[in-house]
N, C-alpha and C positions, 0 to 999 in steps of 0.2 A: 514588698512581700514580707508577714510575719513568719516567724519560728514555725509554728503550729503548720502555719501552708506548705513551708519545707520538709517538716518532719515527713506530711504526710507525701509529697513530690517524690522524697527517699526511700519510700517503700514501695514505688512503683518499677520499673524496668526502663532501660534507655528504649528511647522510639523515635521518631521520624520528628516530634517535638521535642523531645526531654533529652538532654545528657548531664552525663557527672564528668569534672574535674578536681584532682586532689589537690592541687596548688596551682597558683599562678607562674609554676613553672613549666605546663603546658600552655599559656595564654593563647602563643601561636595557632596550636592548635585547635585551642577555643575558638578564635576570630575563625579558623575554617568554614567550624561548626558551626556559628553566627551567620556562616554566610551562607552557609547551606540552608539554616533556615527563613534567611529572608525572599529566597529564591526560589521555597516552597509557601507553606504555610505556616508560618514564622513558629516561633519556641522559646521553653526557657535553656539556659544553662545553669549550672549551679555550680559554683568554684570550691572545693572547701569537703569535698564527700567521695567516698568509695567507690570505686566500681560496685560491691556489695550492699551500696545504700548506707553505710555507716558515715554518722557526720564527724568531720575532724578538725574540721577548718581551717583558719592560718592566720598569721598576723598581716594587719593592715598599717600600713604608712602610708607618708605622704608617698613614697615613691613608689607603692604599689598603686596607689590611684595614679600619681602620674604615667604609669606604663600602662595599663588600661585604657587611658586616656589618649597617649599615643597610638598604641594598636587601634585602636576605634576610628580617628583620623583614617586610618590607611583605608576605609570604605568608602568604594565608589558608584551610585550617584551619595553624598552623605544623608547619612540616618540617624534619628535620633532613639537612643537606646536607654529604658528603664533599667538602670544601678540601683539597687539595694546592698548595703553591709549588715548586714544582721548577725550578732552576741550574740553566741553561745555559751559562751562564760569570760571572763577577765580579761582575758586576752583575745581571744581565737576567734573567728569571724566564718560565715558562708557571706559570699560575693554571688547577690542572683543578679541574671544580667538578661532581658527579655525581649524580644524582640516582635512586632507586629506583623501581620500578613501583609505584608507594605505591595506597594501599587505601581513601583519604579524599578520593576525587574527587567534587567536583570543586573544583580548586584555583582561588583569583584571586592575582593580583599586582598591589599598588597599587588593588586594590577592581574589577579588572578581568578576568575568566577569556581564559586563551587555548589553542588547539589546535595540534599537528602537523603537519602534512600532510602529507610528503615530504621536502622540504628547506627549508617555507615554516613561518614563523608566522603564524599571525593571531589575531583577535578569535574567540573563541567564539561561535559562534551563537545569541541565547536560548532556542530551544527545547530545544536539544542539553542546555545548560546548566539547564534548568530539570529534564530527563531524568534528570540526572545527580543532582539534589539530590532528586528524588523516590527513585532508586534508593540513597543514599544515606541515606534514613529524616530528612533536614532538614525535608523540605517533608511536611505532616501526610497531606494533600490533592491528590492529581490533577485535571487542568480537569474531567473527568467528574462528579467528587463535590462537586463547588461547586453553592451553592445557587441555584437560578433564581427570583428574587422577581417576573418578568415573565411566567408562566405560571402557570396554574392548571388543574386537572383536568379543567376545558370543554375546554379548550386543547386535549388529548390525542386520540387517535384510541380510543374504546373498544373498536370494531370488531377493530381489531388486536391491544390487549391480550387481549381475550376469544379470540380466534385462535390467542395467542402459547402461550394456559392450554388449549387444545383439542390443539393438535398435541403441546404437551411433555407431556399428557396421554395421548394415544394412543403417545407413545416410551416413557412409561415413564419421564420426568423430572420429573413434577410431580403429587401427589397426585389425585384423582380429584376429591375433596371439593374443590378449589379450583377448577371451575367453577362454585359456588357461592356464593364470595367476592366482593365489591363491591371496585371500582376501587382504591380504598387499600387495601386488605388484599389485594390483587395486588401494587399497588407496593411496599408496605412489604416482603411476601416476598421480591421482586427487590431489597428496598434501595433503592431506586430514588426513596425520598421521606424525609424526615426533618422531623418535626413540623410535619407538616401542609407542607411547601415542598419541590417537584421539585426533584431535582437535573439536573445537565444531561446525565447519560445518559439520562432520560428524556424530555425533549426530544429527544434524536438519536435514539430508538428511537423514539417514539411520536408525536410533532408534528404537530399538521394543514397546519400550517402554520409553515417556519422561518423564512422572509423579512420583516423585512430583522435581525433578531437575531440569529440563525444561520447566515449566509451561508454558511458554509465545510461547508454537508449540503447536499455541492451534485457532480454527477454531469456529467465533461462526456465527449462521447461522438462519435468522426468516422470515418468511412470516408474514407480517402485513394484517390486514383486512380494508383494505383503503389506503390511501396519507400518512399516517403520524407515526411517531412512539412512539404516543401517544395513537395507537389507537391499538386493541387487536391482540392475536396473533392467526394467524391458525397454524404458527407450530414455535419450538420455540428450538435449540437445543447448544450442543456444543460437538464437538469436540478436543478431545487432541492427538497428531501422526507426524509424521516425515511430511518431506515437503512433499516426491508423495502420502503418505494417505491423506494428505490433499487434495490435487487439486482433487485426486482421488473422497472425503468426499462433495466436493464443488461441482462436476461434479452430483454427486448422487441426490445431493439436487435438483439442477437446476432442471434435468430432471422429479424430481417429481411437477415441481412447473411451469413449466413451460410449455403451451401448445405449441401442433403442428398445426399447419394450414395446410389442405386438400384438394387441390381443383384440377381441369382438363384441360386442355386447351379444346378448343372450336375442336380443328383436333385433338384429342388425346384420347387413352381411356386408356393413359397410368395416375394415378393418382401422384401428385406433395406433398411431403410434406417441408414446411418450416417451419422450427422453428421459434417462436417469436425474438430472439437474433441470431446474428451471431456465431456461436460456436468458431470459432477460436481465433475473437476477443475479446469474453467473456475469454476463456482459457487462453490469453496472460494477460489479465488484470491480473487474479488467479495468474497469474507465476511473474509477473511482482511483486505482494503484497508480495510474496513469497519472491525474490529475493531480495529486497528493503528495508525489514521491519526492522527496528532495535531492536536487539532481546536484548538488555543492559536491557532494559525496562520489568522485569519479569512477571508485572502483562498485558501485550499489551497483542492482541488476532487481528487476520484477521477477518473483518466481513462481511457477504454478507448478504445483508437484500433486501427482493422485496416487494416492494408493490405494489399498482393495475395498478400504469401508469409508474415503473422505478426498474432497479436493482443497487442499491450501494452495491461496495466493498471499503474497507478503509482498509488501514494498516498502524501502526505506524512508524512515521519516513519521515521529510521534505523531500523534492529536495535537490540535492546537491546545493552549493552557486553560483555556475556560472549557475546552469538551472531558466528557467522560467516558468510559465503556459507556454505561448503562445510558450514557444517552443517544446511542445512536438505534437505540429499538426507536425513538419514537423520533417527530419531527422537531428539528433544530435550526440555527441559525447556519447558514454557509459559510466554513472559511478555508476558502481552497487556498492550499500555499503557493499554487501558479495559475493566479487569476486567466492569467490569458490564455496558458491553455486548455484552460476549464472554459473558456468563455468558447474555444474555436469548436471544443465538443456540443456545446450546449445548441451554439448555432446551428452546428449541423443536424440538430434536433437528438442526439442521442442521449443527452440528459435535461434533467430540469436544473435551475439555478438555487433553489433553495432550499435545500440541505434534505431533500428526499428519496433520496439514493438508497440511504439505507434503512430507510424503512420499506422500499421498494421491494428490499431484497428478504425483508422478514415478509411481506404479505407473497410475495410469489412462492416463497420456501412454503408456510401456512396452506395457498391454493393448491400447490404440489403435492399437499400429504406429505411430506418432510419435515426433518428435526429445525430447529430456525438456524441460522447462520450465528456461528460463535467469533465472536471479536478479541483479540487480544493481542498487547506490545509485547515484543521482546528487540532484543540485539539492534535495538535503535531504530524499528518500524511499527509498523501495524499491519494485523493478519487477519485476513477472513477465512473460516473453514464450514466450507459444506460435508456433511455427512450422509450419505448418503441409506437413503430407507433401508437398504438388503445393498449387501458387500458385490460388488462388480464381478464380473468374470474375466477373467484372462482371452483377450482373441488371440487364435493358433492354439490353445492349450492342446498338446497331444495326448493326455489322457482318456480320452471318447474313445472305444474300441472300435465302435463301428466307422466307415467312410460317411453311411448314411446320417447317422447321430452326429457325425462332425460337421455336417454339410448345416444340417439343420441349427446346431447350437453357431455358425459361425452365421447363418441367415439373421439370426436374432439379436447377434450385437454389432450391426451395420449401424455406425455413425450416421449423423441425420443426410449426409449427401452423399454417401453409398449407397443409401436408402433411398433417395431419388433416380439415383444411376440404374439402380435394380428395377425400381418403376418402370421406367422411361424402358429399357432394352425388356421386362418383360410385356410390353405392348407392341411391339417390333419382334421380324425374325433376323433381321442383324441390322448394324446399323455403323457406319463408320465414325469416325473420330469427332469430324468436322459437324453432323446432324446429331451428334449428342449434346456435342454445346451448344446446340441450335434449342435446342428442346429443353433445356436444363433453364430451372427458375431465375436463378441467381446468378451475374457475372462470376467466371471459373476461369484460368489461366489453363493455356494447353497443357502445361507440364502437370498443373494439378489436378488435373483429372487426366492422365494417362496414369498418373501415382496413384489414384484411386482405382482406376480400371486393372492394374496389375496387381492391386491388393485387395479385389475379387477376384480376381484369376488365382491369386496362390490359396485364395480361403476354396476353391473349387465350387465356386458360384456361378462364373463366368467364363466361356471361353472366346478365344479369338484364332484367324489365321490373315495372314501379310503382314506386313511390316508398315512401322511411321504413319502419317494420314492415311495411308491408306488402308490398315488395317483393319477389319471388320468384324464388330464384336457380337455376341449374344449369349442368352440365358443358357445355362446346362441345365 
């Protein structure tokens, strides 16, 4: 590197490439820096200048090359670094030290990895770092493919496996002949077991139970009353359950939280319902948090939080290092950090395998008349936020003066299977417990729809008289 290139390097600001040091009696700190940015997308350093961009430089010996030379040794896998000493006058020297976008990340210095950030060093985070060494071909093993010696096939949910070989069966992803197949020769087809002992995708897929071992298959889920999450809660929960009780737990939520919109066309006396959100593209997000999350992290949790103008879901765990925000508008390459249990999703037909998820969710947003879906990392995940066209309503809000205007304003933010329940009982003059899940589209657990049937009864939609199954309900 000449003078001339320096002068002008000194007038710019420290960044994500660029730092100053005044002497070689930060070196330490330099090699941080160095290692911050081979970790990124490599940089210079400059030894010898201001925080202010004034150059000062320093005297060079043999034994400041030789410490240089030592500090450089302590990088690990080794790298080769462009040294320049460049005269500034008689004595005094700028030391530039450069480094390339190198190709064997993830680097340590002195036994320790470090990162970027803008103008900051620091400690690499170990997940990040552990990312890094999986994508990197070091580590043999993902947490997903490690062996679980504290479960056993009891342990598993059947019910669900035999569900997962029924649906990817009816898509067309999974032989016919293997609803025939016994438990281990399900899992063994998924991979999913290795001489006779789960691995922990099958735990997270299948689990009756993860508490207290698997803490981190764990769903937390709030309605805020306002913009902010500062601000209090109307409903506030969590969840702990394999990956399809989850989506299933997230699915539940939604539809309590979430209105339908009712309206006619003008030739029509056939009535239109549309949900606030697109369902598919909300569900891909769920599967996507799901399939992505990195489960290393015990204390992590999926979160789905709504407030009055947007839905955020987050789950722990960056992009891989070749994705971007901006690439996930369009179609990319897949690189799910838990193959297998992206693979048990895909089979069961709920997704596709090659990286179209999220563009899935910008064309459903686009067909919905919605804003698109906004992507972005923080606090060591990735986040998708829907915004919804017009701000939600509060259900129960007591500000409607009237019983009538309250009855009517609570008809119209009926969740998509309150919405069905209302159907169903107003083509009936009553109808008991046991002929409403009879009649209902979708399998519904007893309890979840007696939860629903009491949360038309308190909106004054619905009334009932008996108790338990035998109770007999219908329209007010």
């Amino acid at each position: 590197m000449t003078l001339d290139q320096i002068k002008i390097l000194a007038t710019q600001e420290e960044s994500d490439i660029l730092e100053f040091k005044q002497s070689t009696s930060e070196l330490q700190k330099a090699c941080k820096t160095l290692c911050g940015f081979l970790n990124s997308q490599g940089g210079v350093l400059l030894i010898g200048i201001k925080k202010d961009g004034r150059l000062v430089g320093q005297m060079v010996s043999d034994n400041t090359r030789l410490e240089i030379a030592k500090e450089i040794r302590k990088f690990e896998p080794p790298i080769s670094m462009e040294i320049d000493y460049v005269s500034i006058d008689a004595e005094k020297y700028i030391i530039s030290i450069q480094v390339p976008a190198a190709s064997h990340q993830p680097y340590v210095y002195d036994g320790r990895p470090y990162q970027r950030i803008e103008s900051s060093t620091s400690v690499m985070p170990q997940h990040l770092y552990e990312q890094l060494l999986v994508e990197r071909g070091q580590l043999n093993h993902s947490w997903e493919e490690y062996l679980s010696t504290r479960y056993h096939l009891e342990d598993l949910d059947e019910d669900g496996i035999h569900s997962l070989i029924k649906q990817g069966s009816e898509a067309g992803r999974i032989p016919d002949e293997a609803r025939n197949h016994n438990i281990t020769d399900i899992l063994s087809s998924l991979e999913l077991i290795e001489n006779g002992t789960l691995k922990n995708a099958a735990i997270v897929l299948f689990a009756k139970k993860v508490t207290p071992l698997y803490p981190q298959c764990m769903l937390k889920m709030a309605r805020f009353r306002g913009l902010k999450e500062t601000d209090d809660f109307l409903d506030n929960q969590q969840f702990y359950g394999n990956a399809f009780k989850i989506l299933e737990e997230a699915d539940n939520f939604m539809r309590r939280h979430l209105s339908i919109a009712s309206f006619y066309q003008t030739d029509s006396f056939v009535r239109i319902d549309r949900p606030t959100l697109p369902i598919l593209a909300v569900r891909e997000a769920i599967i996507n948090a799901i399939c992505h999350k990195d489960y290393t992290e015990r204390s992590s949790a999926i979160t789905l939080a709504i407030f009055d103008d947007r839905m955020e879901i987050w789950n722990y765990g960056l992009l891989p290092r070749v994705l971007k925000i901006e690439d996930l508008k369009n179609a990319h390459k897949s690189y799910p950090r838990n193959k297998f249990i992206a693979n048990a999703f895909y089979k069961k037909g709920l997704i596709e395998s090659w990286g179209t998820g999220t563009v899935k969710m910008f064309e459903k947003c686009r067909e919905h008349g919605m804003p698109p879906p906004i992507f972005s990392e923080y606090s060591g995940g990735v986040s998708v936020t829907f915004m919804f066209a017009e701000p939600i309503q509060r259900i129960g809000d007591t500000s409607i003066r009237s019983a009538a205007q309250q009855k009517t304003l609570a008809a119209q933010q009926l969740n998509l299977r309150q919405q069905e329940i209302f159907h169903i009982l107003a083509q009936f003059d009553e109808l008991k417990l046991p002929d409403i899940l009879e009649k209902l589209q979708h399998t519904l657990s007893e309890r979840t729809l007696r939860r629903n049937l009491n949360a038309l009864k308190k909106l004054g939609i619905l009334g009932s008289h008996g108790r338990g199954r035998n109770a007999v309900w219908f329209k007010l």
